[in-house]
Each structure stands twice: as C-alpha cells, then as structure tokens.
PyMOL Python script that loads the backbone (N, CA, C, O; Angstrom):
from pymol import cmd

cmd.read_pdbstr("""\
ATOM      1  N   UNK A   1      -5.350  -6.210  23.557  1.00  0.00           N
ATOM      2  CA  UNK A   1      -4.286  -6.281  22.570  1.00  0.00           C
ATOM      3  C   UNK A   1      -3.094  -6.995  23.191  1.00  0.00           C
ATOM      4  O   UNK A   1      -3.004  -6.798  24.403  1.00  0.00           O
ATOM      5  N   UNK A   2      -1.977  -7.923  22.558  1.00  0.00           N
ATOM      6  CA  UNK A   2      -1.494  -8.425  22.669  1.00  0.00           C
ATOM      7  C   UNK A   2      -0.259  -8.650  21.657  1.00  0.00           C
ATOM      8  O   UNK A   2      -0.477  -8.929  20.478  1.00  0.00           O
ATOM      9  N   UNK A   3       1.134  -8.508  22.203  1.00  0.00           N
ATOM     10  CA  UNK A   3       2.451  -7.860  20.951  1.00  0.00           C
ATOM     11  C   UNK A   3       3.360  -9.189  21.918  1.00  0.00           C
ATOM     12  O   UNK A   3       3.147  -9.635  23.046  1.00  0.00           O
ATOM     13  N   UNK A   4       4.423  -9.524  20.875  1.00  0.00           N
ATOM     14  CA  UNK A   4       5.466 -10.485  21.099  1.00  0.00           C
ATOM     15  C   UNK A   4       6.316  -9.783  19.951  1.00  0.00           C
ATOM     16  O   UNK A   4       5.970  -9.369  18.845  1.00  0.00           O
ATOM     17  N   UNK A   5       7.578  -9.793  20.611  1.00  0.00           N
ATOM     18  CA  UNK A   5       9.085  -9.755  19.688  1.00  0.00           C
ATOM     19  C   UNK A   5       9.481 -10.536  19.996  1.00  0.00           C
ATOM     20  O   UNK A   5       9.792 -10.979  21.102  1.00  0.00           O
ATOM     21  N   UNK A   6       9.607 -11.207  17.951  1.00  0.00           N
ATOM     22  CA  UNK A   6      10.102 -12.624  18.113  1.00  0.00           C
ATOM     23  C   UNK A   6      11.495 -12.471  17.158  1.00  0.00           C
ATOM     24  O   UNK A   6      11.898 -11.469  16.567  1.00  0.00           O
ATOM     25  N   UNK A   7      11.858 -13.311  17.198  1.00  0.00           N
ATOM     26  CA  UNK A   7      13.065 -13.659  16.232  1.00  0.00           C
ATOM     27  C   UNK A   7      13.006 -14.601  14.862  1.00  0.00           C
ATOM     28  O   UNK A   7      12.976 -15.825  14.993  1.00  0.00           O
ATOM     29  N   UNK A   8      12.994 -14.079  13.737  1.00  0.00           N
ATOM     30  CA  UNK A   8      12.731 -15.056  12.789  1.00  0.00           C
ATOM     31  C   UNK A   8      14.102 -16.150  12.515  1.00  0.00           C
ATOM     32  O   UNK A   8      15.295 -15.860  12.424  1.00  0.00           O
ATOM     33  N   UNK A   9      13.330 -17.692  12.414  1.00  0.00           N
ATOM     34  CA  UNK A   9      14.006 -18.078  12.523  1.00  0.00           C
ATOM     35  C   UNK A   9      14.687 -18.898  11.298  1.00  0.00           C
ATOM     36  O   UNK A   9      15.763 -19.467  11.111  1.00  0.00           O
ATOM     37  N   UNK A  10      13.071 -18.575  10.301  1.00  0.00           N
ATOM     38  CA  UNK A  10      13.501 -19.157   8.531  1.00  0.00           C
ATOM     39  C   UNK A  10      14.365 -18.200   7.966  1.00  0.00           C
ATOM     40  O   UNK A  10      14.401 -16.975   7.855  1.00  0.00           O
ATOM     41  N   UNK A  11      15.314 -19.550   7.522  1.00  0.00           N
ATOM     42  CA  UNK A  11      16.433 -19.246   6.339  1.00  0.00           C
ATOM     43  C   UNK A  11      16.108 -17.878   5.494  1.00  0.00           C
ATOM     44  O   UNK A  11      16.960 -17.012   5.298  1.00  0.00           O
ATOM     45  N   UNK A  12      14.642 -17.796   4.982  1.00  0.00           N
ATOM     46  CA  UNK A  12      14.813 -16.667   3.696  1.00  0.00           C
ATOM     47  C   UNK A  12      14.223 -15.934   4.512  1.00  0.00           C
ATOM     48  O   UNK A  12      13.367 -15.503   3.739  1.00  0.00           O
ATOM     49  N   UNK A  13      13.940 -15.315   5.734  1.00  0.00           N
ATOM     50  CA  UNK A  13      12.586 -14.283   5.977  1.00  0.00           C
ATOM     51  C   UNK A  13      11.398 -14.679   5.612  1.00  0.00           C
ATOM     52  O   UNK A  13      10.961 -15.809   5.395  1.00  0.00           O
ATOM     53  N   UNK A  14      10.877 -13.567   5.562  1.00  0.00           N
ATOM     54  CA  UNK A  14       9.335 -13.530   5.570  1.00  0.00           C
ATOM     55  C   UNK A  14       9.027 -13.460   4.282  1.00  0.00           C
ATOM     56  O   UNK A  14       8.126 -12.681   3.972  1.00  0.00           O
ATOM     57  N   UNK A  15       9.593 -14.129   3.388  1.00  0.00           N
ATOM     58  CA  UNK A  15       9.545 -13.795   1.865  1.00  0.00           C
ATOM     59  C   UNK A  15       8.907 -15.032   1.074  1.00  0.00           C
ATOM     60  O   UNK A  15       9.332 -16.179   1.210  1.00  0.00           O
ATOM     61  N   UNK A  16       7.724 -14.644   0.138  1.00  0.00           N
ATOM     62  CA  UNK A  16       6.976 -15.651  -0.679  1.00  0.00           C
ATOM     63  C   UNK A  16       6.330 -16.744   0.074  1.00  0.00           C
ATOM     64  O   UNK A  16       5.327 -16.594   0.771  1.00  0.00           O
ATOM     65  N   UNK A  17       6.987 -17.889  -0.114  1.00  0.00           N
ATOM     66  CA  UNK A  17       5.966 -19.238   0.570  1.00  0.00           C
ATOM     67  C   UNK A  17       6.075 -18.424   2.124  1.00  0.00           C
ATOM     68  O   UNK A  17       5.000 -17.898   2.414  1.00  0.00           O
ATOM     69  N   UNK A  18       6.770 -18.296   2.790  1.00  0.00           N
ATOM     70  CA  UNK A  18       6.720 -18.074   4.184  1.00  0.00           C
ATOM     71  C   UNK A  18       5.567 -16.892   4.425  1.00  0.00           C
ATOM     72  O   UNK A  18       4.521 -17.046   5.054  1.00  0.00           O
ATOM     73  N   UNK A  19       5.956 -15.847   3.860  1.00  0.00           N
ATOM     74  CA  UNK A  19       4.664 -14.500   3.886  1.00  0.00           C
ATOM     75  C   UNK A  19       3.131 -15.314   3.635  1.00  0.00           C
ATOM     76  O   UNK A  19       2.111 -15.094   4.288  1.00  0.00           O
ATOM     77  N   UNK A  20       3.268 -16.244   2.580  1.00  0.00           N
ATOM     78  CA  UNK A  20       2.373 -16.733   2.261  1.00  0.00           C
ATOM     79  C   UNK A  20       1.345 -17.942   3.553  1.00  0.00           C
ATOM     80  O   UNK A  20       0.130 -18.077   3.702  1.00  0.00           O
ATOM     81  N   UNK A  21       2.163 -18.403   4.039  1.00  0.00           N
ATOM     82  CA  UNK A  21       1.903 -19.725   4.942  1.00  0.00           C
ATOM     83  C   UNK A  21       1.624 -18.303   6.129  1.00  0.00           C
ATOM     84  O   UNK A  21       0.468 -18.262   6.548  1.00  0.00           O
ATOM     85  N   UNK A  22       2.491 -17.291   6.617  1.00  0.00           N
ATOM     86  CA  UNK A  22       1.674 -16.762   7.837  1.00  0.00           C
ATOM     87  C   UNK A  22       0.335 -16.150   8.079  1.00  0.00           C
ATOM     88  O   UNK A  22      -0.396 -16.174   9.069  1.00  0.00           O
ATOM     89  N   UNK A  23       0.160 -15.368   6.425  1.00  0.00           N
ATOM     90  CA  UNK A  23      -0.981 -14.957   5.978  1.00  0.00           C
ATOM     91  C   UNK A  23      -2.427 -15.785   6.553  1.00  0.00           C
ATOM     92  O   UNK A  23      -3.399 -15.516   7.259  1.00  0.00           O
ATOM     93  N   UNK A  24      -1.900 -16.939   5.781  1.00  0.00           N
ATOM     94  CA  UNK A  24      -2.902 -18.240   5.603  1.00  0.00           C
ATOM     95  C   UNK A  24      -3.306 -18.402   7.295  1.00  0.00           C
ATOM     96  O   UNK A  24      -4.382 -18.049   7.778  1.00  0.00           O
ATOM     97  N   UNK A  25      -2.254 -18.973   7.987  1.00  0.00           N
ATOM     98  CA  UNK A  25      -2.369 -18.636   9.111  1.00  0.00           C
ATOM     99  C   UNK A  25      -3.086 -17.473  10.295  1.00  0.00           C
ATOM    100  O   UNK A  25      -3.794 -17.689  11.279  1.00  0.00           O
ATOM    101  N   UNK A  26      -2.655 -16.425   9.818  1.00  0.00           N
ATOM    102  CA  UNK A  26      -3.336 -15.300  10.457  1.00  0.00           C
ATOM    103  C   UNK A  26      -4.507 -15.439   9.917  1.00  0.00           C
ATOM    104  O   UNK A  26      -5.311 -15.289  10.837  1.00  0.00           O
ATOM    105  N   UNK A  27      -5.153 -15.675   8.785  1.00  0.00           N
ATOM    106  CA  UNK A  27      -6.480 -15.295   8.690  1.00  0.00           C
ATOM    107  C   UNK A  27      -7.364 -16.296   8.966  1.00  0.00           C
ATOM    108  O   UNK A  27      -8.500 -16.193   8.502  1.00  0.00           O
ATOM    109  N   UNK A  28      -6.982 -17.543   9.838  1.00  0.00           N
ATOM    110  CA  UNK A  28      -7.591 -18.276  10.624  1.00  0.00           C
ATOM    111  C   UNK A  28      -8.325 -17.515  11.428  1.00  0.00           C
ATOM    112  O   UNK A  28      -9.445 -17.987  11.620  1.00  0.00           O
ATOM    113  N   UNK A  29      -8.091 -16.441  12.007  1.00  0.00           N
ATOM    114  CA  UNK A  29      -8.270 -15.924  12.757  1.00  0.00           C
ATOM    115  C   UNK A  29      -9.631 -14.828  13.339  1.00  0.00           C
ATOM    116  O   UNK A  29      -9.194 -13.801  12.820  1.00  0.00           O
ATOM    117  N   UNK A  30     -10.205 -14.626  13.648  1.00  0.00           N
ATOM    118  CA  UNK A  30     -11.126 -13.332  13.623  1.00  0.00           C
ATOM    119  C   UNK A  30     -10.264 -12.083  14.158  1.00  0.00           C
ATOM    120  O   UNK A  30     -10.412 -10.983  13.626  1.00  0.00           O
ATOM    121  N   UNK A  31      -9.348 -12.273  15.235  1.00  0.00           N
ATOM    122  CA  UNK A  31      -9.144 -11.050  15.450  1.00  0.00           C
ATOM    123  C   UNK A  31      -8.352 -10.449  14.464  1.00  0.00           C
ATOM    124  O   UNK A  31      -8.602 -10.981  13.383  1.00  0.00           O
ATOM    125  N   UNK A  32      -7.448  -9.514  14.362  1.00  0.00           N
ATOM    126  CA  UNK A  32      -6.395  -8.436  13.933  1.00  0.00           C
ATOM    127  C   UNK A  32      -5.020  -8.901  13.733  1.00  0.00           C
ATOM    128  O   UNK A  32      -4.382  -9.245  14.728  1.00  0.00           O
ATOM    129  N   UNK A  33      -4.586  -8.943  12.791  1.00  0.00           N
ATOM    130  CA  UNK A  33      -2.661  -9.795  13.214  1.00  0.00           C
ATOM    131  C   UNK A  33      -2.298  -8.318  12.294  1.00  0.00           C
ATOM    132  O   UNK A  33      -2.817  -8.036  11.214  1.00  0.00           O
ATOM    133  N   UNK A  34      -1.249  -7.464  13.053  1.00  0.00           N
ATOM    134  CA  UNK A  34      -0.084  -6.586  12.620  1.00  0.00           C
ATOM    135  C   UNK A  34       1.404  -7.275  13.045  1.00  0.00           C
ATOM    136  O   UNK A  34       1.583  -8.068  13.969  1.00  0.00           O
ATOM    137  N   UNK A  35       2.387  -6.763  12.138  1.00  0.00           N
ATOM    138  CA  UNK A  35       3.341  -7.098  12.283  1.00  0.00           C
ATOM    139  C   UNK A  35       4.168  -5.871  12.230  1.00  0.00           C
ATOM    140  O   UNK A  35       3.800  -5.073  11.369  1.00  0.00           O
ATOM    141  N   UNK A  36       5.362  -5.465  13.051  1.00  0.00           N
ATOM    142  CA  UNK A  36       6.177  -4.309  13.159  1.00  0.00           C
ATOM    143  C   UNK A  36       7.211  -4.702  12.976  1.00  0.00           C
ATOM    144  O   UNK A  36       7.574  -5.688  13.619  1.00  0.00           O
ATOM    145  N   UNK A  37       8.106  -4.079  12.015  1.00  0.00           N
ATOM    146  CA  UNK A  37       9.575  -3.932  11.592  1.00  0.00           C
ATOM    147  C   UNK A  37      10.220  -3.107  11.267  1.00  0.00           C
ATOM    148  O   UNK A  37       9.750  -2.522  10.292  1.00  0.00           O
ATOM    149  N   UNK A  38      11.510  -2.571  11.754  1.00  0.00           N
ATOM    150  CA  UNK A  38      12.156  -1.150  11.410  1.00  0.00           C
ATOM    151  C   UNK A  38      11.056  -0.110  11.165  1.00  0.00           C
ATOM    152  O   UNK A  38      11.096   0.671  10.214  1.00  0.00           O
ATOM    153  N   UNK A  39      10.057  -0.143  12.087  1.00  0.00           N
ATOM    154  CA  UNK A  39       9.758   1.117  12.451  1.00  0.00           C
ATOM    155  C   UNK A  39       8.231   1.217  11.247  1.00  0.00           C
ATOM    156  O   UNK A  39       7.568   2.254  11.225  1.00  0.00           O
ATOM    157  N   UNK A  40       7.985   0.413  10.639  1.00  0.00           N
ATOM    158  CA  UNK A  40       6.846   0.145   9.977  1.00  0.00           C
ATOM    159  C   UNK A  40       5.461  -1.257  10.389  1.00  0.00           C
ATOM    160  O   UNK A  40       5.629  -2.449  10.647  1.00  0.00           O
ATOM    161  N   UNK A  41       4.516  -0.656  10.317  1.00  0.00           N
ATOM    162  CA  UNK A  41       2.926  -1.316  10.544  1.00  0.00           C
ATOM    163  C   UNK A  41       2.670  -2.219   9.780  1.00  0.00           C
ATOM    164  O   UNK A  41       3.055  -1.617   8.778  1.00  0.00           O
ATOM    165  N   UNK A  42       2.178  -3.640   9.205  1.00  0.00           N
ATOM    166  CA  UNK A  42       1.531  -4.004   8.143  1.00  0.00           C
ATOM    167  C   UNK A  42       0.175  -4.474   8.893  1.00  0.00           C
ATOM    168  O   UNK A  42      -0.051  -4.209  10.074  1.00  0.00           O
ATOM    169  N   UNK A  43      -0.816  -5.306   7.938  1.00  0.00           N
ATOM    170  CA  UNK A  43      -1.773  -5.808   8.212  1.00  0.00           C
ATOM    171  C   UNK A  43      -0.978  -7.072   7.804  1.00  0.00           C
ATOM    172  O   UNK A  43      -0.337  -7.202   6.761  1.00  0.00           O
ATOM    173  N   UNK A  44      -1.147  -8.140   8.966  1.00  0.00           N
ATOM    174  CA  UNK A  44      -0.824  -9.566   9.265  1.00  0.00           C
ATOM    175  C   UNK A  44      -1.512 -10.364   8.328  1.00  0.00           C
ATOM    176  O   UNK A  44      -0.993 -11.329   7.768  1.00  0.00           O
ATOM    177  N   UNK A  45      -2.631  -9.994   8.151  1.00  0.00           N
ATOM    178  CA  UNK A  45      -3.215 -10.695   6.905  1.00  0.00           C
ATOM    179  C   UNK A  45      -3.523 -10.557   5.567  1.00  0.00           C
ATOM    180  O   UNK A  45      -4.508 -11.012   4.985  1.00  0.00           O
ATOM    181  N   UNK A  46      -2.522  -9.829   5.068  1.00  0.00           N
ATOM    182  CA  UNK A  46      -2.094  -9.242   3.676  1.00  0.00           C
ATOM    183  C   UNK A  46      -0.716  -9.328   3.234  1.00  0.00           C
ATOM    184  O   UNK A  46       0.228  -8.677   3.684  1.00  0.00           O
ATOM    185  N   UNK A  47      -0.681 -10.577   1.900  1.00  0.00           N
ATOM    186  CA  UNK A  47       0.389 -11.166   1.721  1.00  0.00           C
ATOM    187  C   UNK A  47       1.458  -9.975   1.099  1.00  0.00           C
ATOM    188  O   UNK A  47       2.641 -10.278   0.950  1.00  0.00           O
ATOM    189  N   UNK A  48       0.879  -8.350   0.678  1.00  0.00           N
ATOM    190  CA  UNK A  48       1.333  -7.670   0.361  1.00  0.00           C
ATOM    191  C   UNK A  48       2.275  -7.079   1.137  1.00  0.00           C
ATOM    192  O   UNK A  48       3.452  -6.749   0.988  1.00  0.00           O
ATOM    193  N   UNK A  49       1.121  -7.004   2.368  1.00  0.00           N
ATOM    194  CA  UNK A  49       2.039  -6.405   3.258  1.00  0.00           C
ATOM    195  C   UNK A  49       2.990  -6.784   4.174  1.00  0.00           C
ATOM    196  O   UNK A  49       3.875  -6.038   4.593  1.00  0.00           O
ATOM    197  N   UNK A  50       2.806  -8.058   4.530  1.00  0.00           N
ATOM    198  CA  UNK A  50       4.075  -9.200   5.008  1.00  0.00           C
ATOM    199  C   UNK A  50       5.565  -9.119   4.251  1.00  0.00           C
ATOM    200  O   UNK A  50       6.655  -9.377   4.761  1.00  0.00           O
ATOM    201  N   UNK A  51       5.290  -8.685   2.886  1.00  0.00           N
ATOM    202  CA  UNK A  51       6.633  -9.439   2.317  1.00  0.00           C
ATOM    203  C   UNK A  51       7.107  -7.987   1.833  1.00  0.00           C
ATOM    204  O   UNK A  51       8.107  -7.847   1.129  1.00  0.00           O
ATOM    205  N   UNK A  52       6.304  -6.905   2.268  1.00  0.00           N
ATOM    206  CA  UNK A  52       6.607  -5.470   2.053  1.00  0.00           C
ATOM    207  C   UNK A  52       7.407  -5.083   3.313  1.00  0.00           C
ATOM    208  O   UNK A  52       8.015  -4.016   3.232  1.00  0.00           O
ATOM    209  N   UNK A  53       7.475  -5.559   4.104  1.00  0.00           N
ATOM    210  CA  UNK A  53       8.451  -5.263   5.236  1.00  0.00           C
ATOM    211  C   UNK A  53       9.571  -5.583   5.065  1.00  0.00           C
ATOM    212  O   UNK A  53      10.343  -4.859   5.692  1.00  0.00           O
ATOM    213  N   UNK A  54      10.132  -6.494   4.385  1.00  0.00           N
ATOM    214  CA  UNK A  54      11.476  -7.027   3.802  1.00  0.00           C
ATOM    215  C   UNK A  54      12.501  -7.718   5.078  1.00  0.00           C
ATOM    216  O   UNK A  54      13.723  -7.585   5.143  1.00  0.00           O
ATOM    217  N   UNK A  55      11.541  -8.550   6.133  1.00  0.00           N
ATOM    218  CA  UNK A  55      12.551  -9.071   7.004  1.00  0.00           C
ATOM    219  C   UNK A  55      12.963 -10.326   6.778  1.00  0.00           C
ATOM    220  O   UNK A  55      12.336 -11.253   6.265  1.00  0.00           O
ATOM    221  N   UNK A  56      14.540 -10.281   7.377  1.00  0.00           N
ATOM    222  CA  UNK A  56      15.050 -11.749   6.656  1.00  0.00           C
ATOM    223  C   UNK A  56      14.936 -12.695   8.083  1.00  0.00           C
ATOM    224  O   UNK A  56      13.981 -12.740   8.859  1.00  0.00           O
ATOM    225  N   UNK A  57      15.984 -13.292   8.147  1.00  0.00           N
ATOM    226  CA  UNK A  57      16.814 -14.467   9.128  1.00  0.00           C
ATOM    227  C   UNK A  57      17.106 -13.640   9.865  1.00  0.00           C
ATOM    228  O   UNK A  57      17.417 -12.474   9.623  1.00  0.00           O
ATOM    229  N   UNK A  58      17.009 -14.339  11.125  1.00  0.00           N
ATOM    230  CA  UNK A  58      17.883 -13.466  12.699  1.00  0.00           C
ATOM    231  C   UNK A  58      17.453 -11.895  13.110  1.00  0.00           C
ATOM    232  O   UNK A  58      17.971 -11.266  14.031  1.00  0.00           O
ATOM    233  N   UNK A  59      16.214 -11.318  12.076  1.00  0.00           N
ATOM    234  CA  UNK A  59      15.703 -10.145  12.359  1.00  0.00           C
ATOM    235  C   UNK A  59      14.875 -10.198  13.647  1.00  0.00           C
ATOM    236  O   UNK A  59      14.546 -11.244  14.207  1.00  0.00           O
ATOM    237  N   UNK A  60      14.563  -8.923  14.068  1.00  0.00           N
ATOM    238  CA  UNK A  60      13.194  -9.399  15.276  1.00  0.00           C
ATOM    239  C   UNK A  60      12.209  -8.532  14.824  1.00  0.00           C
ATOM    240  O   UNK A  60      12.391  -7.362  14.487  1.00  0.00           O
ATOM    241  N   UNK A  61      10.816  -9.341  14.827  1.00  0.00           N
ATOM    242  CA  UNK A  61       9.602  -8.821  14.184  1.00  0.00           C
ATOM    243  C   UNK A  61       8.924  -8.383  15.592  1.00  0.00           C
ATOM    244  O   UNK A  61       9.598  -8.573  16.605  1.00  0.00           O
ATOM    245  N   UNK A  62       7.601  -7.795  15.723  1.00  0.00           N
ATOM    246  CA  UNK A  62       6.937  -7.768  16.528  1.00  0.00           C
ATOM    247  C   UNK A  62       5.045  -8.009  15.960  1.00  0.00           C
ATOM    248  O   UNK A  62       4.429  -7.398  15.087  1.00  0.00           O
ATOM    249  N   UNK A  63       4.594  -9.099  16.857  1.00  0.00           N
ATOM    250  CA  UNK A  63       3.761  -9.054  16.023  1.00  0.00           C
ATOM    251  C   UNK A  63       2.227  -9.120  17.268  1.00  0.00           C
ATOM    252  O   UNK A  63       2.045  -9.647  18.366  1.00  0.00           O
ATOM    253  N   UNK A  64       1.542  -8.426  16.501  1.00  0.00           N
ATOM    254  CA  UNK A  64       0.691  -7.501  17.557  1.00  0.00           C
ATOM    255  C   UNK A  64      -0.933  -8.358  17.057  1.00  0.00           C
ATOM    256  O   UNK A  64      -1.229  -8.513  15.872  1.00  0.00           O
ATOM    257  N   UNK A  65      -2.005  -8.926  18.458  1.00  0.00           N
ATOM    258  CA  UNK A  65      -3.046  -9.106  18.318  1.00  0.00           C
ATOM    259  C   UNK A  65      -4.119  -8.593  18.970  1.00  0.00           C
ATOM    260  O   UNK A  65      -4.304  -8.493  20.183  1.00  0.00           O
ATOM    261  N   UNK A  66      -4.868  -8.249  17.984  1.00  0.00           N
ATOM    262  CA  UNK A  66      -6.027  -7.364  18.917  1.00  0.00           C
ATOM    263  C   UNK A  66      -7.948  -8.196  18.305  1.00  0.00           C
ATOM    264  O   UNK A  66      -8.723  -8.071  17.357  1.00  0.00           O
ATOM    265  N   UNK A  67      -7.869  -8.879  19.424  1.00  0.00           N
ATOM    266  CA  UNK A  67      -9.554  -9.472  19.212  1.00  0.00           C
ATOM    267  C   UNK A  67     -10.176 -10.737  20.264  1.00  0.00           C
ATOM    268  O   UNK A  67      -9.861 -11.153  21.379  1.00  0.00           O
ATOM    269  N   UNK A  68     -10.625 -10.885  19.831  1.00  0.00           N
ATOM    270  CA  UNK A  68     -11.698 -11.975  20.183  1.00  0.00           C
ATOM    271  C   UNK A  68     -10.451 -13.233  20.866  1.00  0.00           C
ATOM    272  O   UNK A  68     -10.255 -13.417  22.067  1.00  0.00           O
ATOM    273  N   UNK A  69      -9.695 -14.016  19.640  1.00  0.00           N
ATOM    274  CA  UNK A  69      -9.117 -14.552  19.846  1.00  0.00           C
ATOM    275  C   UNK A  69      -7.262 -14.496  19.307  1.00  0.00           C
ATOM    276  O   UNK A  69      -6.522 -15.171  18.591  1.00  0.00           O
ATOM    277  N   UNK A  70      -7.160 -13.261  20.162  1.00  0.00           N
ATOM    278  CA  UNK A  70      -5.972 -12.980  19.874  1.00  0.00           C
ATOM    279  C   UNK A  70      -4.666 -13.578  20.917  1.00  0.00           C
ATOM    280  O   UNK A  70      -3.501 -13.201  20.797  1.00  0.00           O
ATOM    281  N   UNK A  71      -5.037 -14.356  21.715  1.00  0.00           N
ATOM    282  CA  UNK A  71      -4.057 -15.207  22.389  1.00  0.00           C
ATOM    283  C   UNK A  71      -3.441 -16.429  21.573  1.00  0.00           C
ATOM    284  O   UNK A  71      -2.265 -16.742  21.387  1.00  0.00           O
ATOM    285  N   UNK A  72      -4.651 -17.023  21.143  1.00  0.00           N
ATOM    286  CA  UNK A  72      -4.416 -18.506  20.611  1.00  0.00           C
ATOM    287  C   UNK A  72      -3.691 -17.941  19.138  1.00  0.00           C
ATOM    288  O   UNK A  72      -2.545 -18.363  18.985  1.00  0.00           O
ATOM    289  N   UNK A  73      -4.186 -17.089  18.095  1.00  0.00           N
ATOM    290  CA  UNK A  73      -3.796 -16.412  17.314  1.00  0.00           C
ATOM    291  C   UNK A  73      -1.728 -15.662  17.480  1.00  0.00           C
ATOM    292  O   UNK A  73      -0.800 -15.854  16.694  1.00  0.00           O
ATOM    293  N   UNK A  74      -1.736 -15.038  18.496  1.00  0.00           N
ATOM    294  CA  UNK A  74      -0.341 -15.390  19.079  1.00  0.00           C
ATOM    295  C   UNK A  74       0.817 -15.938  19.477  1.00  0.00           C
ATOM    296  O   UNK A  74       2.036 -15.791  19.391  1.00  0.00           O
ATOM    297  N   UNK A  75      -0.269 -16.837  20.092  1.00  0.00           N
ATOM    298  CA  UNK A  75       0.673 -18.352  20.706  1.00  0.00           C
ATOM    299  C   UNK A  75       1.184 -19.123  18.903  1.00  0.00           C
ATOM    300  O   UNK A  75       2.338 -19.282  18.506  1.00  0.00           O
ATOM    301  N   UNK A  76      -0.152 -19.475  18.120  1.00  0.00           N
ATOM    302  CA  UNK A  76       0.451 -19.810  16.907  1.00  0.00           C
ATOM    303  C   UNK A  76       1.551 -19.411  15.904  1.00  0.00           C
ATOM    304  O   UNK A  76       2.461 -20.066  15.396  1.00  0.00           O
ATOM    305  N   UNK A  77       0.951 -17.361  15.711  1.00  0.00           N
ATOM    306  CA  UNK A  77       1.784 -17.229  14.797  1.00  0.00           C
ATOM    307  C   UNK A  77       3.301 -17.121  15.751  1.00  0.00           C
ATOM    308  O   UNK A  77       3.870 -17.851  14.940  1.00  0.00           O
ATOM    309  N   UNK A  78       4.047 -16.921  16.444  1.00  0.00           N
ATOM    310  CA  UNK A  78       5.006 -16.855  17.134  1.00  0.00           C
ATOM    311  C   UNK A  78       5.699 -18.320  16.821  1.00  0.00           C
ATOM    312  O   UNK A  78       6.791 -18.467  16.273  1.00  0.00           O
ATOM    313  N   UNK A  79       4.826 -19.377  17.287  1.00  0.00           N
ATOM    314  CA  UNK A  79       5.549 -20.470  16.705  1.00  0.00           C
ATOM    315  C   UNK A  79       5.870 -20.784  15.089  1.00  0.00           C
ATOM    316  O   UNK A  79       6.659 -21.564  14.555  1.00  0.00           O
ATOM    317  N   UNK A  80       5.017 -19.940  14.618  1.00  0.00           N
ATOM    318  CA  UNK A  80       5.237 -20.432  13.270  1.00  0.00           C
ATOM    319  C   UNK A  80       6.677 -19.330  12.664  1.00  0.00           C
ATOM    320  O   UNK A  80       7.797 -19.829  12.553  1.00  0.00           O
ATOM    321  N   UNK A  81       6.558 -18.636  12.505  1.00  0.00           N
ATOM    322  CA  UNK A  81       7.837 -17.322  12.862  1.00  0.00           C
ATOM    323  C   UNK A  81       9.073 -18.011  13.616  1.00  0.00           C
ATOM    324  O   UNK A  81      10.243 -17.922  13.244  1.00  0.00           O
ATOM    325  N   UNK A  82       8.760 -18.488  14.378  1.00  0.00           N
ATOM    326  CA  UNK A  82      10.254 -19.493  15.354  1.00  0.00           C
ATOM    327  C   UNK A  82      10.403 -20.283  15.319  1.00  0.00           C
ATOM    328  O   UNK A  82      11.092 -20.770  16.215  1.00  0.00           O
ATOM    329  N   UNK A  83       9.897 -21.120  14.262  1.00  0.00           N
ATOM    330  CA  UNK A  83      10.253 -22.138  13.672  1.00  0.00           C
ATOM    331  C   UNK A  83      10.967 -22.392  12.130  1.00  0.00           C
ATOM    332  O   UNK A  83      10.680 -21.326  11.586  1.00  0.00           O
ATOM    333  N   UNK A  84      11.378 -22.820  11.582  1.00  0.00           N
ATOM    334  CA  UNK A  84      12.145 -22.964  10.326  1.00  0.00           C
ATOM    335  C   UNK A  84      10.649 -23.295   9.628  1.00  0.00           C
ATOM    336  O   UNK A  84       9.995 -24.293   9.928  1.00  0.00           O
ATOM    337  N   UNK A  85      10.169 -22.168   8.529  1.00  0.00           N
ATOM    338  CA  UNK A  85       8.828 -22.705   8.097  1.00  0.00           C
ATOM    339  C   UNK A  85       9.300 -23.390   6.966  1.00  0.00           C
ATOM    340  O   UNK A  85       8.417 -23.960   6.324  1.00  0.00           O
ATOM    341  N   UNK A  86      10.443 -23.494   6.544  1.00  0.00           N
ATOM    342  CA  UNK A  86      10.580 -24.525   5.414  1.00  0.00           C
ATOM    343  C   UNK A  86      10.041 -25.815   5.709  1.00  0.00           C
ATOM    344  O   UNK A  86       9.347 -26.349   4.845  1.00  0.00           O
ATOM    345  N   UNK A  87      10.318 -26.586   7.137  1.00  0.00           N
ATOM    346  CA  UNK A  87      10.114 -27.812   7.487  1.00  0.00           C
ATOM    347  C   UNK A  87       8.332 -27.727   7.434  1.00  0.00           C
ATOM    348  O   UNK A  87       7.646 -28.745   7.528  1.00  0.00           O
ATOM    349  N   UNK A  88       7.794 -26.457   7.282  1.00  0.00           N
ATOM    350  CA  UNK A  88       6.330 -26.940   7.308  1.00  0.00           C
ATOM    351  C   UNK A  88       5.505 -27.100   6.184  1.00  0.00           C
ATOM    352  O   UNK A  88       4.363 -27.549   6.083  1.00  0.00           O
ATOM    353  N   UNK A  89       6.485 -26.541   5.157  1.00  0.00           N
ATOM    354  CA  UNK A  89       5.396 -26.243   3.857  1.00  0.00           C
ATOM    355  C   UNK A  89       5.722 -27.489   2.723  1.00  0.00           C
ATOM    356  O   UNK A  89       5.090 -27.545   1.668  1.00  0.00           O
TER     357      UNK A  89
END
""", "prot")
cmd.dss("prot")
cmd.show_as("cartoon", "prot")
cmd.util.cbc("prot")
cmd.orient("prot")
C-alpha cells in the first residue's frame, strides 16, 4: 500500500469534470485508488464518491494505493490532483 498528501491545485476542487477526469483515471488501473479528506474514506474510482468528499482549492487530500500497480497509479493520480485539471480537459 501506498498514501501521498497532496495539495489540490484546481480552481473548483474535486468537483464534476475534475471528479470525473480522476475517476477515469483511477480506473486505468487494476489496483485500489482511496482518497481521504476531513477524516472520511471514498473509493477513488467512484465518481460518487470523489465529489462526496466536497474538497475544493488549496485543500490537502490523501490518496491511498493498494495493488498490483499502485506506484505508477500514484505517481499519476498525484500529478493529476497537482496540476490545474482545467488545462487538461
């Protein structure tokens, strides 16, 4: 298993297209993507539960991988989270 606290760095949070684009992202994946905020769990690859955490701009997420390929899965979503995902979508 494998956890990073990152800092979000898009304008709106983790809200709609962005929840949406990490989702997409995480479920590249085989292993596990959770995400932790104020003290709550989601599943990383459930657009429900991404945008049910309610984090905005300048918050710090923590986001946790557990599998097969949960490094490369890491290394990505972290960049994508610390980056302005407006410029990607």
């Amino acid at each position: 298993m494998k956890e990073r606290t990152v800092l979000i760095n898009n304008q709106d949070g983790l809200h709609a297209r962005a929840a949406a684009l990490f989702v997409q992202v995480a479920n590249k994946f085989s292993c596990n993507v959770y995400l932790e905020f104020d003290g709550k769990r989601v599943d990383g690859k459930s657009i429900i539960g991404v945008m049910s955490l309610g984090a905005f701009a300048g918050e710090e997420i923590k986001i946790i991988t557990n599998g097969v390929d949960e490094d490369k899965a890491l290394e990505e979503l972290t960049s994508l989270v610390t980056e302005d995902i407006k410029d990607l979508i």
